[in-house]
C-alpha positions as CSV (number, residue, x, y, z in Angstrom):
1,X,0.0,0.0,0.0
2,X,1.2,3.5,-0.8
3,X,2.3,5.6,1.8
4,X,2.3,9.5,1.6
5,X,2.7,12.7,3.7
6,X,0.1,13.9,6.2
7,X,-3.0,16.1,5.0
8,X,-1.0,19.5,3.8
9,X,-2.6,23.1,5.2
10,X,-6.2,24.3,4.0
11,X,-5.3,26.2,0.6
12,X,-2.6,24.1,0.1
13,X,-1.8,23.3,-3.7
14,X,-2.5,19.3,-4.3
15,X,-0.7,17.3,-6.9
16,X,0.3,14.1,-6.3
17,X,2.2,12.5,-8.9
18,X,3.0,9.3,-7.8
19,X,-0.8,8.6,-9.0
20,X,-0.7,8.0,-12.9
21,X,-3.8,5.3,-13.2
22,X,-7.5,5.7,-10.9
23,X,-6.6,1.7,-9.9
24,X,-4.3,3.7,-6.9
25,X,-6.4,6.9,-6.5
26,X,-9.0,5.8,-3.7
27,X,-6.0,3.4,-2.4
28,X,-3.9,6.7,-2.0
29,X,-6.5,8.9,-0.6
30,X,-8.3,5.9,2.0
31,X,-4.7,5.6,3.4
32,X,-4.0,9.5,3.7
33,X,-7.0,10.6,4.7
34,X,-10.0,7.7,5.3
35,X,-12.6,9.9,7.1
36,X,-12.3,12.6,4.5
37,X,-15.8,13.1,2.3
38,X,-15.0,12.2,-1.0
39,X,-18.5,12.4,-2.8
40,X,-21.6,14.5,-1.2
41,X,-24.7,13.3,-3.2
42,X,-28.1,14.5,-1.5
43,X,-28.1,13.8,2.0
44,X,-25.4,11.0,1.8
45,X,-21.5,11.1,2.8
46,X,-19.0,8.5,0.9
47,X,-15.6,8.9,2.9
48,X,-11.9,8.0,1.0
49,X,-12.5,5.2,2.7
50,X,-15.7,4.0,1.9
51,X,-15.3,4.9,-1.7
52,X,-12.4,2.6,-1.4
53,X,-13.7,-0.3,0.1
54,X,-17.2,-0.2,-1.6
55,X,-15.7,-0.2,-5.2
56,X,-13.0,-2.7,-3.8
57,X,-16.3,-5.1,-3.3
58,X,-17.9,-3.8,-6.8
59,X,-14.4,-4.9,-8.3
60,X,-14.4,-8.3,-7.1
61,X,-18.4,-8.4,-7.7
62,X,-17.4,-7.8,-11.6
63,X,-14.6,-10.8,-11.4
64,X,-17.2,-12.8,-9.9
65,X,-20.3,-12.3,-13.0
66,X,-17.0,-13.3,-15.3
67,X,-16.1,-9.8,-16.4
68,X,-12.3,-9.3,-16.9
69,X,-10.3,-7.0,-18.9
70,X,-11.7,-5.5,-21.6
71,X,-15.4,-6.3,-21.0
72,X,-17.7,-3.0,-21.1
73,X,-19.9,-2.1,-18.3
74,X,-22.4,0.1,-18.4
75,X,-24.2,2.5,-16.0
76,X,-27.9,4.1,-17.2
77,X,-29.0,6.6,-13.8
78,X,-28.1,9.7,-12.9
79,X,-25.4,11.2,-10.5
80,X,-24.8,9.0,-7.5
81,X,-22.4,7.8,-5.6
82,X,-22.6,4.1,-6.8
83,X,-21.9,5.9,-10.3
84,X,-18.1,7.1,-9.0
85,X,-18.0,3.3,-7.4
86,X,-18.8,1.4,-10.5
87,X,-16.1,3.9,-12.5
88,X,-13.3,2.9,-9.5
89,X,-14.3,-0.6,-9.4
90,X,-13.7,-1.0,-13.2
91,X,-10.4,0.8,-13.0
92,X,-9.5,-1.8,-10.5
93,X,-10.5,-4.8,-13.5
94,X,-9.5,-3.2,-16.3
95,X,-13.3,-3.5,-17.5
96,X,-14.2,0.0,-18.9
97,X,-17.2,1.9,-17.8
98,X,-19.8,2.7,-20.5
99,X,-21.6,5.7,-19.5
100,X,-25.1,6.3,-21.0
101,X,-26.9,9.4,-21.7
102,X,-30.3,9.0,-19.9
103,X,-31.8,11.6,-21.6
104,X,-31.9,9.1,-24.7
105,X,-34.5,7.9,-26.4
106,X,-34.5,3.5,-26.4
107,X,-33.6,3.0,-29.8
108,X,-30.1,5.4,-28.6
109,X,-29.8,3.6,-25.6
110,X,-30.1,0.4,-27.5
111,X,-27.1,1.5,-30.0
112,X,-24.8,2.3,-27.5
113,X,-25.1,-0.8,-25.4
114,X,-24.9,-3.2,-28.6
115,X,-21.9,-1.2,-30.2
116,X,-20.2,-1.5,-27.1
117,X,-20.8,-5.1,-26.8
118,X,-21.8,-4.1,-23.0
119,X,-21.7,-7.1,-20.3
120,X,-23.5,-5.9,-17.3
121,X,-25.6,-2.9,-17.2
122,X,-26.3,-1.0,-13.7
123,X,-29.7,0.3,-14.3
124,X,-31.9,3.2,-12.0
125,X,-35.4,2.0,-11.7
126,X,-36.8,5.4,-13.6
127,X,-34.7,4.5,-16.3
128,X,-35.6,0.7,-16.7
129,X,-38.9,1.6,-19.5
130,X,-36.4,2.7,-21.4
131,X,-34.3,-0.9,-21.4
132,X,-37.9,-2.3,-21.7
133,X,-38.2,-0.5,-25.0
134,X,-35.2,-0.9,-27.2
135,X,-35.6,-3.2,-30.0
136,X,-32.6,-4.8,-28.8
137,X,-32.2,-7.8,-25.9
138,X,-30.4,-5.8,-22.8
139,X,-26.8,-6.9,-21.9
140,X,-26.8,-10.3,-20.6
141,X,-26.6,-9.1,-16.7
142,X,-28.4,-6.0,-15.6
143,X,-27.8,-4.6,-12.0
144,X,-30.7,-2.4,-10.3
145,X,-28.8,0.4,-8.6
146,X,-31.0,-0.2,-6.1
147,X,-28.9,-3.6,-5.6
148,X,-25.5,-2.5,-5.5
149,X,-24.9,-2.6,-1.7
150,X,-26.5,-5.9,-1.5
151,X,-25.0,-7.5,-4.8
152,X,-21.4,-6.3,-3.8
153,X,-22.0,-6.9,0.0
154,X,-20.4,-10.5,0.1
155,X,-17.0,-10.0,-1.7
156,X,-14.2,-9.2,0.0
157,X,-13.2,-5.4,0.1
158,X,-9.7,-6.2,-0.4
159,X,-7.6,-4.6,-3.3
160,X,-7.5,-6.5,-6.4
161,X,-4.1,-8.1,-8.0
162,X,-4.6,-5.9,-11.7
163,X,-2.3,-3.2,-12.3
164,X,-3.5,-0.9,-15.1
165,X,-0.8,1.1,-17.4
166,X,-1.6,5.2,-18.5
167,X,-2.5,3.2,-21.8
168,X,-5.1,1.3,-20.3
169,X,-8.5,1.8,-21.8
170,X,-10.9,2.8,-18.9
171,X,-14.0,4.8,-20.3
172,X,-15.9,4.4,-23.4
173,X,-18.1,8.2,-24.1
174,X,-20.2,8.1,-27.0
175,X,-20.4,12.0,-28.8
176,X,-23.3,13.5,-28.7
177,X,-24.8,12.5,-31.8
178,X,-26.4,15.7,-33.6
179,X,-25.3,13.9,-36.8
180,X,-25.6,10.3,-37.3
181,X,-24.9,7.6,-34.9
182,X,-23.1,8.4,-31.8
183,X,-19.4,6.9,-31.8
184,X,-17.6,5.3,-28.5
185,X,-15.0,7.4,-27.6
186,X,-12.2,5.2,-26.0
187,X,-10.0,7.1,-23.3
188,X,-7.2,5.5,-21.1
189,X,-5.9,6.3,-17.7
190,X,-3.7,9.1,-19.3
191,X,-6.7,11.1,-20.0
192,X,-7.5,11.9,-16.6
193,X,-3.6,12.7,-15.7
194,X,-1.8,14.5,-18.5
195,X,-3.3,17.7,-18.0
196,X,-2.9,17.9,-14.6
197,X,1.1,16.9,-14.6
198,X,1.4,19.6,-17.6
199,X,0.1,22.5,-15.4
200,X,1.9,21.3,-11.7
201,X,5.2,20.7,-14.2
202,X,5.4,24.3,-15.2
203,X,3.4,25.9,-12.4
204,X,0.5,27.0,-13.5
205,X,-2.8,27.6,-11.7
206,X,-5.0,28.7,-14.9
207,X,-7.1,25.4,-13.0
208,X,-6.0,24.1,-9.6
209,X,-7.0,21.6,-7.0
210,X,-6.6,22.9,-3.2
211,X,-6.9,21.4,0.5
212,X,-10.5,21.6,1.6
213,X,-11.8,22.4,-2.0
214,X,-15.2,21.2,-2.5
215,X,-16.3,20.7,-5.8
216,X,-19.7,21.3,-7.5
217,X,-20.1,19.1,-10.6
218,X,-22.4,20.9,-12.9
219,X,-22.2,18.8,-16.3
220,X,-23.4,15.2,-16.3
221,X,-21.1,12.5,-16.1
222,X,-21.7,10.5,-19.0
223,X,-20.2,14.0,-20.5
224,X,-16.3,13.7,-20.8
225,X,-16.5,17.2,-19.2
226,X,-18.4,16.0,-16.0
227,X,-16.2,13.1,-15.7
228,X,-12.8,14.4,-16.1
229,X,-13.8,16.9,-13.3
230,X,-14.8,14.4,-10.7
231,X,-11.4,12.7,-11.6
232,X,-9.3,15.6,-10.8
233,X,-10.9,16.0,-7.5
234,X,-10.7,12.4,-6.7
235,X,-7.0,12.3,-7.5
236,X,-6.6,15.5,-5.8
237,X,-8.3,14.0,-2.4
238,X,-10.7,17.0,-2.4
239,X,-14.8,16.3,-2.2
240,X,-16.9,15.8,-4.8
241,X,-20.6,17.3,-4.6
242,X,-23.0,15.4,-7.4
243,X,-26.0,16.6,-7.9
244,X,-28.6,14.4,-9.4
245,X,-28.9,16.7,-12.5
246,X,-28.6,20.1,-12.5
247,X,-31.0,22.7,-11.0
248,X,-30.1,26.1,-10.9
249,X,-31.9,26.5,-7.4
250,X,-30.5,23.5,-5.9
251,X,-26.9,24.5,-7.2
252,X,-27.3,27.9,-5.7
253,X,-28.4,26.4,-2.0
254,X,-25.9,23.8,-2.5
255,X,-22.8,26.6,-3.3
256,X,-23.9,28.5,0.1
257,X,-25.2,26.1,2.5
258,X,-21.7,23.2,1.8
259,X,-19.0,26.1,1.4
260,X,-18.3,25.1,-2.0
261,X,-15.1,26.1,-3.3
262,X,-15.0,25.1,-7.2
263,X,-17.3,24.2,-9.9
264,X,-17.6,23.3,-13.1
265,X,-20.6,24.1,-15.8
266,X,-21.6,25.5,-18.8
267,X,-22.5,29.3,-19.3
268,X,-26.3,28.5,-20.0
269,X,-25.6,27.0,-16.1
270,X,-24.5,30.1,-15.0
271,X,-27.3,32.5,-16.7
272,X,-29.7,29.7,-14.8
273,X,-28.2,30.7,-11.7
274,X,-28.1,33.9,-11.8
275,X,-31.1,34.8,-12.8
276,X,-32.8,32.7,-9.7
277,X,-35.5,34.8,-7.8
278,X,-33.2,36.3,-4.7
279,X,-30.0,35.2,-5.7
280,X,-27.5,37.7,-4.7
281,X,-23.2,37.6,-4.2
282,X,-23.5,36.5,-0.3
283,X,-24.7,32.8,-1.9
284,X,-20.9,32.7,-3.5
285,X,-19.4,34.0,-1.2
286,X,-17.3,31.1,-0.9
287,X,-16.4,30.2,-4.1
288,X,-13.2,30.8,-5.5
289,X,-12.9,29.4,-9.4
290,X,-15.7,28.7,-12.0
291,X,-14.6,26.4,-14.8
292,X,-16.6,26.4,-17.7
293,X,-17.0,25.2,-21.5
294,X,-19.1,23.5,-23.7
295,X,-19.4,27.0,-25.4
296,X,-18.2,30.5,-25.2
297,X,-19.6,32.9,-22.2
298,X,-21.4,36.3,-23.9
299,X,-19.1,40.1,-22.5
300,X,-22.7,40.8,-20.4
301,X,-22.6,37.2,-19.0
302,X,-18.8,37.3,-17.8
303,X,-19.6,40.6,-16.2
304,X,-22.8,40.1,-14.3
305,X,-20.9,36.8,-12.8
306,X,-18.0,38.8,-12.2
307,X,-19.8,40.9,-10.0
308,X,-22.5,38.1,-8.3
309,X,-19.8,35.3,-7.5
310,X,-16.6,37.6,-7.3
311,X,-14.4,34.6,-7.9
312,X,-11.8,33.5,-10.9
313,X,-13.3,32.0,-14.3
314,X,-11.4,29.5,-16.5
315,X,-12.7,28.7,-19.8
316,X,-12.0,25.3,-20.9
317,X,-11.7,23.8,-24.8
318,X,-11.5,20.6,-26.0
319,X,-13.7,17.2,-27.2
320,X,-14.3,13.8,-26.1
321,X,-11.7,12.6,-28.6
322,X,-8.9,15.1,-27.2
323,X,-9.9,13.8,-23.1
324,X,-11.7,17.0,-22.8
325,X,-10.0,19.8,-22.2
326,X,-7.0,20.5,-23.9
327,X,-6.9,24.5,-24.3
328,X,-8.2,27.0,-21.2
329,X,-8.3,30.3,-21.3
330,X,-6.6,31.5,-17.8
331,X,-8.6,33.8,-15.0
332,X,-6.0,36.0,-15.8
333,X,-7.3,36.5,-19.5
334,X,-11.0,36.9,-18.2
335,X,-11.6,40.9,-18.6
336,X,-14.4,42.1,-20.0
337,X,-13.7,43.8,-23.6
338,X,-10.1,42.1,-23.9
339,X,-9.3,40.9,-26.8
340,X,-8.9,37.4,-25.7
341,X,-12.0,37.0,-24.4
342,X,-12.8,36.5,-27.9
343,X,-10.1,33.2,-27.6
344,X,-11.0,29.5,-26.4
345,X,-7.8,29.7,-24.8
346,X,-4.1,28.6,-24.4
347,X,-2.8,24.9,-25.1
348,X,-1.8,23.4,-22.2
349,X,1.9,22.5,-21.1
350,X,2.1,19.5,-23.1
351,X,-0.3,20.0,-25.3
352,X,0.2,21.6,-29.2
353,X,-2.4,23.0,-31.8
354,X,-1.8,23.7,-35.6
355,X,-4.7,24.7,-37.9
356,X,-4.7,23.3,-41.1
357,X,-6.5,23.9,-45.2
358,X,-8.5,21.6,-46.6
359,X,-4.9,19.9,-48.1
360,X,-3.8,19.6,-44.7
361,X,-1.2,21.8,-44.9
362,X,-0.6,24.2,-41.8
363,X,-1.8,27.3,-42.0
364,X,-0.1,30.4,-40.3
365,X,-1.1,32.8,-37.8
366,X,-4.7,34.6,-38.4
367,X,-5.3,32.4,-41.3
368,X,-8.8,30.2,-40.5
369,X,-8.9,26.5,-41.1
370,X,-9.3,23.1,-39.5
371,X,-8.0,23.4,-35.8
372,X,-5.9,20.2,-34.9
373,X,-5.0,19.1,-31.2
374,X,-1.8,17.1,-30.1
375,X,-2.7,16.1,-26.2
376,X,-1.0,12.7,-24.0
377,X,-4.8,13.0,-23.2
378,X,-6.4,12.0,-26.7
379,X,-8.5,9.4,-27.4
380,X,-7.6,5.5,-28.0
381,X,-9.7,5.4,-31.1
382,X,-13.3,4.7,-31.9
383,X,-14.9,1.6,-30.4
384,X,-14.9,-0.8,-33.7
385,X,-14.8,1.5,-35.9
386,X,-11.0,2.1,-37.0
387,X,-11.3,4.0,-40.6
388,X,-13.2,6.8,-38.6
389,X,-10.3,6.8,-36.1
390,X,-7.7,7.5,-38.6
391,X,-10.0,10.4,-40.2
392,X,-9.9,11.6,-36.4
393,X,-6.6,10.7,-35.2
394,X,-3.7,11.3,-37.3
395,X,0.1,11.1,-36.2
396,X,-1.1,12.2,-33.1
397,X,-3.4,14.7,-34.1
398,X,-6.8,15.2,-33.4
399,X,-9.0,16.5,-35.8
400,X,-11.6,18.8,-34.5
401,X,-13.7,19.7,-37.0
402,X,-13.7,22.9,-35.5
403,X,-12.5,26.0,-38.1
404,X,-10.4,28.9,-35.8
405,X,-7.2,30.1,-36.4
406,X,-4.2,30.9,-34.2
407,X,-3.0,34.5,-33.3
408,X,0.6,35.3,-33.0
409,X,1.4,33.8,-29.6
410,X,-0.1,30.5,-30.0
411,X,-4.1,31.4,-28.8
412,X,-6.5,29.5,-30.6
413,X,-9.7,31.2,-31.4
414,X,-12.9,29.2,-32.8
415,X,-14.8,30.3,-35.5
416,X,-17.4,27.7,-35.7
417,X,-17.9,23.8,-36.5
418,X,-16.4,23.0,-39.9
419,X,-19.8,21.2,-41.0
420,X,-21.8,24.7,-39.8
421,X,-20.2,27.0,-41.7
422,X,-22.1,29.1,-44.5
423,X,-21.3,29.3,-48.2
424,X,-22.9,32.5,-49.4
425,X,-22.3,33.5,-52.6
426,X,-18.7,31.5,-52.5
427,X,-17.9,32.7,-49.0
428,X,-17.2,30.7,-46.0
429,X,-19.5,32.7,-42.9
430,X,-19.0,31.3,-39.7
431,X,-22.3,31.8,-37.5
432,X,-20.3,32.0,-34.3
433,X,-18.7,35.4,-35.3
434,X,-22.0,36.5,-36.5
435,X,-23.2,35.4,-33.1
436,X,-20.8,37.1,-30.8
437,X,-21.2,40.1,-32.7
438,X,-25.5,40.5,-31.7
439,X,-25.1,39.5,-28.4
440,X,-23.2,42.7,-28.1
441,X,-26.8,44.3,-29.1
442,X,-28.4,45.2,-25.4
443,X,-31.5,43.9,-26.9
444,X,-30.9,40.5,-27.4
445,X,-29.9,37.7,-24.8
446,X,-29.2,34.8,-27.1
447,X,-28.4,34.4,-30.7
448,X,-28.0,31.5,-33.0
449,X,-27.2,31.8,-36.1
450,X,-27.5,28.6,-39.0
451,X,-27.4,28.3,-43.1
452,X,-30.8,28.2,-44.9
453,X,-31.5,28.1,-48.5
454,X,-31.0,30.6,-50.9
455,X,-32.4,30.1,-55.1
456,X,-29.7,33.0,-55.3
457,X,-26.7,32.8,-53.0
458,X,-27.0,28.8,-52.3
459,X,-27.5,29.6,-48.8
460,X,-28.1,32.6,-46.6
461,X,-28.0,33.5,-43.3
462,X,-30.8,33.5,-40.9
463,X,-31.0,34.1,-37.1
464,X,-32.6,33.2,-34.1
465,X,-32.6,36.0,-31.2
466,X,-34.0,35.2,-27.5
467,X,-34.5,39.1,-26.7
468,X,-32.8,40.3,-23.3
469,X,-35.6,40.6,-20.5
470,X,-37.9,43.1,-21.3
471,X,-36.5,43.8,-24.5
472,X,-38.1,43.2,-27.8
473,X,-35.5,44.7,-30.8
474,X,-36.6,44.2,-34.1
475,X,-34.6,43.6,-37.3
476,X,-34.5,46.9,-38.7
477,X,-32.3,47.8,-35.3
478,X,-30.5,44.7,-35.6
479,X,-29.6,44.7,-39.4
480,X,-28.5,48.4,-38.2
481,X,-26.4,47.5,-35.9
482,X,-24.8,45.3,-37.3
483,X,-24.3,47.4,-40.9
484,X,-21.0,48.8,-39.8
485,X,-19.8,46.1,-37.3
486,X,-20.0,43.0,-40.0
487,X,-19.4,42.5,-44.0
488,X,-22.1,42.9,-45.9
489,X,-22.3,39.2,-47.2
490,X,-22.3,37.9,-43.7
491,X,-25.2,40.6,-42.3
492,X,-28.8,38.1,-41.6
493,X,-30.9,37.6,-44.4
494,X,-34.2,36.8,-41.9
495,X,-34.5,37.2,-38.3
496,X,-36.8,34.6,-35.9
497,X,-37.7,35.8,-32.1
498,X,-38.1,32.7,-29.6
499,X,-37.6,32.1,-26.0
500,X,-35.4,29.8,-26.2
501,X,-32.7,27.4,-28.0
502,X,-32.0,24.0,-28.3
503,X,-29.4,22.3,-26.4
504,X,-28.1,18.7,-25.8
505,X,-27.4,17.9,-22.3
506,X,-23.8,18.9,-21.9
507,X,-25.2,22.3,-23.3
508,X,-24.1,22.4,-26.6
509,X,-26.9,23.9,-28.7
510,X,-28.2,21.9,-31.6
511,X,-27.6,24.0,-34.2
512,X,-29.2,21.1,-36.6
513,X,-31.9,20.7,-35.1
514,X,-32.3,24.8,-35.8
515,X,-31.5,23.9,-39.5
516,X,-33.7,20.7,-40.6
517,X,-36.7,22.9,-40.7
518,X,-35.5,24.5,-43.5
519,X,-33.6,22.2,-45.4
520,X,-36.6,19.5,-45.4
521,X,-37.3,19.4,-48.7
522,X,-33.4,19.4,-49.8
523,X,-31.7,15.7,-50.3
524,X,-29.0,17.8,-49.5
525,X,-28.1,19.8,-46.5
526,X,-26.1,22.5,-47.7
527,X,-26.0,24.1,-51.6
């Protein structure tokens, strides 16, 4: 069993590098610090210790229903405690944890689970219609999560003999799926590490871990970015507060009334929260850093949290295929009007971005293309599906799909996705800067901005605006404000007021979903 130094000092920077795979990280912590809270889930306390122990049981539970390395096991239920168990416990097998969206409909669920050629399924009662319904038979063993304590209850809660390398796979995330079928997104140990090491090696604190942080965990974790959080404040030894799925009221109680010290959302999170009946600064009054991502934060949204929580804000870039994050825009960086607040951030220590033409030759500063990642954190491949993987993953590098460019000292900026981008009239418009550019109107709260069809252009550009409170612009002062602040070929061709956009559960907003209206009658989806 590891040893290591005595809890450091409240405040206290923690890294611990002597932890490079999850199959030592509750080991390390239940010998350091046992009685320590680990994970906070309603009105239940998991200690370092019992986190330990429990998915020590889970582990050997697995052995025992024939699962070994390799095997995929799956987990359909929201934020629990038995979810963090099931991920340790198949750490400690080499079995990799499969989790599903359960926002899904059953012919999604029913992909994912055959794709991954799941074994064993833990399975929330509210979710088990859903299992009921897929056209497909359900994995071979299903666990209730109801059943967990009692299923794992008679194996020994002693460490297992497997010893998992950084290049051990240990989750499989599926991508969102706004086009076509989801994909399995394989990530090893180093996924959760790299990123971490890379900051302590060079000192950084654009994101740390402290002594007696408590951590909120905003974004869902069958979403890389609601994973890879919990795993830096497991291998961190602070404690981990899951909320069952996100509420803005109950994230706002939960901030003030458990002293929480860190979370980590999306901005439409933050709007939520803010704009709560009563909520005012004394709820954050602990909180020292808000990491975000999943999209950009608006100038009027970065200000108003600012002034509410008072504490630091780290934007964070980077897909499932890169192990989340793999570019952050510093606190440091986060003032209102600078110029790179218009930036997704910084690479990393470690980590290098190029952007590239459609040739795949590397394009040089200011020049927009294909933005490519090279991150120790990137993915193992796609789940069975290796032509895909080398599209994605070449020499190293990930393929975003993202278009951006680089400014002179390495800051990546994103323009939009590749596959969203405009052609009007032979030009490339990128709704994103279209986008930044209205929300700078005081009128309008929200703006998306897609590609319809056009007899003349082949496509033009058309808006949706959710109006500020209390506001109501209309186009004419739109299109004027925007006259001298955009070119003329990227200016709105149409303008549509709603209340409210689409978004997938990590927050991303379904742009396609925005677009299929209009493109219905069109076998193809761009002209």
């Amino acid at each position: 069993m590891e040893t290591s130094p005595a809890p450091q000092p409240k405040g206290a920077k923690l890294h611990h590098p002597e932890l490079g795979t999850l199959v030592h990280t509750t080991r390390f912590h239940a010998a350091r610090q046992p009685e320590a809270a680990a994970v906070i889930c309603e009105d239940r306390t998991l200690t370092y210790a019992d986190l330990h122990h429990h998915s020590n049981r889970m582990a050997h539970a697995l052995r025992a229903e024939g699962l070994g390395e390799g095997d995929r096991v799956a987990y359909l239920g929201k934020e629990s405690e038995h979810y963090y168990e099931a991920l340790f416990a198949c750490a400690k097998t080499g079995t990799v944890l499969v989790p599903v969206n359960w926002r899904l409909t059953a012919p999604e669920v029913s992909h994912i689970l055959q794709d991954s050629g799941t074994r064993l399924l833990f399975l929330e009662d509210e979710f088990a219609p859903i299992v009921q319904g897929m056209p497909t038979t359900p994995p071979e063993t299903v666990i209730p999560v109801t059943s967990i304590t009692s299923w794992r209850a008679e194996h020994r809660d002693s460490d297992t003999e497997f010893e998992a390398t950084p290049d051990t796979p240990v989750a499989q995330l599926y991508t969102s799926g706004t086009t076509g079928l989801p994909k399995g997104v394989v990530l090893a140990h180093r996924s959760f590490f790299a990123i971490r090491d890379g900051l302590a090696r060079e000192g950084l604190d654009w994101i740390d871990w402290r002594a007696g942080d408590i951590a909120l965990i905003g974004i869902p974790g069958f979403h890389v970015g609601g994973l890879w959080w919990a795993t830096q404040n497991f291998n961190a030894g602070t404690t981990v507060v899951a909320m069952r799925a996100f509420a803005a009221r109950q994230a706002v109680d939960l901030i003030r009334d458990l002293g929480i010290t860190t979370a980590c959302v999306v901005p439409a999170m933050l709007r939520m929260m803010l704009t709560e009946p009563g909520v005012t600064a004394d709820d954050f009054t602990t909180l020292r850093k808000t990491v975000y991502g999943g999209s950009p934060i608006s100038e009027t949204l970065l200000e108003e949290s600012l002034a509410v929580l008072d504490c630091e804000f780290a934007q964070i870039y980077g897909l499932t295929e890169t192990g989340n994050t793999a570019v952050c825009l510093p606190p440091a960086a986060h003032v209102p009007g600078g110029t790179l607040m218009q930036a997704a951030g910084h690479p990393y220590p470690g980590v290098r971005a190029k952007v590239i033409d459609d040739q795949g030759r590397e394009l040089p500063p200011g020049a927009v293309g294909e933005v490519c990642l090279h991150t120790p954190a990137r993915m193992v491949e796609y789940w069975g599906l290796p032509d895909k993987t080398t599209e994605t993953l070449v020499d190293g590098w990930i393929h975003t799909g993202d278009a951006g460019f680089l400014d002179e000292d390495g800051y990546v900026f994103i323009r939009d996705r590749i596959k969203d981008a405009i052609l009007v009239a032979g030009e490339n418009v990128y709704p994103a800067e279209i986008e930044n550019v209205l929300e700078h109107h005081p009128g309008v709260g929200e703006a998306v901005v897609v590609g319809i069809p056009d007899e003349r252009w082949g496509e033009k550009v058309h808006a949706f605006v959710v109006p500020a409170a209390g506001e109501r612009p209309s186009p004419r002062d739109l299109h004027t404000f925007l006259v001298p602040r955009l070119a003329a070929f990227k200016l709105p061709a149409s303008y549509e007021f709603t209340d409210h956009v689409p978004r997938n559960p990590s927050g991303k907003i379904l742009r396609r979903e925005l677009r299929d209206r209009f493109w219905s009658d069109s076998a193809r989806k761009v002209n």
